[in-house]
C-alpha positions as CSV (number, residue, x, y, z in Angstrom):
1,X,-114.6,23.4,-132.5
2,X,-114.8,27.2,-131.8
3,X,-113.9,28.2,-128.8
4,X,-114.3,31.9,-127.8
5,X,-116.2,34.4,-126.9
6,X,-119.7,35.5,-128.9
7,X,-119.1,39.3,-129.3
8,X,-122.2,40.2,-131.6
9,X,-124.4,39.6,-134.6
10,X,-124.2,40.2,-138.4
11,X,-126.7,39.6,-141.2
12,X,-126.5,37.8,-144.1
13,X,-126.0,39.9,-147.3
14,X,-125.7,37.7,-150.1
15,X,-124.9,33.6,-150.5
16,X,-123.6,32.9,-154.1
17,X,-122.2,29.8,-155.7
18,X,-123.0,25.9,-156.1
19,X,-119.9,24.6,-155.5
20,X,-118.5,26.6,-153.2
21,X,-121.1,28.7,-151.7
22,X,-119.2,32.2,-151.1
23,X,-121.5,33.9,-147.8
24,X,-121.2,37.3,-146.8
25,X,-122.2,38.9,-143.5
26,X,-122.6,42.2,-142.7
27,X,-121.2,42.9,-139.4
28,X,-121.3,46.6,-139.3
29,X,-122.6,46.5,-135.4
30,X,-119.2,44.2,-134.3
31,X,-115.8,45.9,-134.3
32,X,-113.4,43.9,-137.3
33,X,-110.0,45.5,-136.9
34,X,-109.0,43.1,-135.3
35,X,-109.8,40.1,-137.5
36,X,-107.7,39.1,-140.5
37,X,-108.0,36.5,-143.2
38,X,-107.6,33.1,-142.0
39,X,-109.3,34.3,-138.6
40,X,-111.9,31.7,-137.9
41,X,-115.5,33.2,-136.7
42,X,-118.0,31.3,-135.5
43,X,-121.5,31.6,-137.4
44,X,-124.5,29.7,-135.9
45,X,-122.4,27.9,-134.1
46,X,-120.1,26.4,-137.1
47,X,-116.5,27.8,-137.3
48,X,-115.9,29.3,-140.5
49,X,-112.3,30.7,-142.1
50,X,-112.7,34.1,-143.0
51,X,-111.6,34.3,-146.8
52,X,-112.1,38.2,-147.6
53,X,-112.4,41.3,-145.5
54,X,-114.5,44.5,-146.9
55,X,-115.0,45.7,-144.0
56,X,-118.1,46.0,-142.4
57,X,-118.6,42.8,-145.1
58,X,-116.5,40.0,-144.3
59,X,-116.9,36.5,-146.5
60,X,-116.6,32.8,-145.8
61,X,-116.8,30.2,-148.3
62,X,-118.5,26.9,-147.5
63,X,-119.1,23.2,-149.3
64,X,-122.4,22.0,-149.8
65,X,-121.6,19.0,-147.0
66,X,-120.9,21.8,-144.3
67,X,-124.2,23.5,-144.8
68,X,-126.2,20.5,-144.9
69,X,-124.6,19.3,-141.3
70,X,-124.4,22.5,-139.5
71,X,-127.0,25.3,-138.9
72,X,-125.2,26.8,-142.2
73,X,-128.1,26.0,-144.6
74,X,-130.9,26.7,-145.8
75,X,-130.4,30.6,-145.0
76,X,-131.4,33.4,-147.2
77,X,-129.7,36.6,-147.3
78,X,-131.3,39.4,-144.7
């Protein structure tokens, strides 16, 4: 369960992968300094583990079962 504060918005730029689905957000209007791998974010309400930093870009990877029980899926990038 996340448990935090909200401190802005991102968009999606690109969901890859079958598997693993590798999602990358664009959060060039949030502040990331602060946030390192591991860090967990929440997204839509789901806490995900962040697994790369390019900042303002910063990627999650996600199973197939958390998308289909969480707000995580379907999503297109934009």
């Amino acid at each position: 369960m996340f448990t935090g504060i909200v401190a802005g918005t991102g968009t999606i730029c690109e969901m890859s992968g079958e598997e693993v689905v590798r999602i990358v957000i664009d959060f060039e209007s949030v502040t990331t300094d602060n946030l390192e791998t591991g860090a967990s974010v929440s997204i839509d309400g789901t806490c995900l583990t962040v697994v790369e930093i390019n900042s303002p870009n910063i990627s999650f990877d996600v199973i197939p079962e958390t998308l289909q029980k969480t707000t995580g899926g379907p999503k297109t990038s934009g």
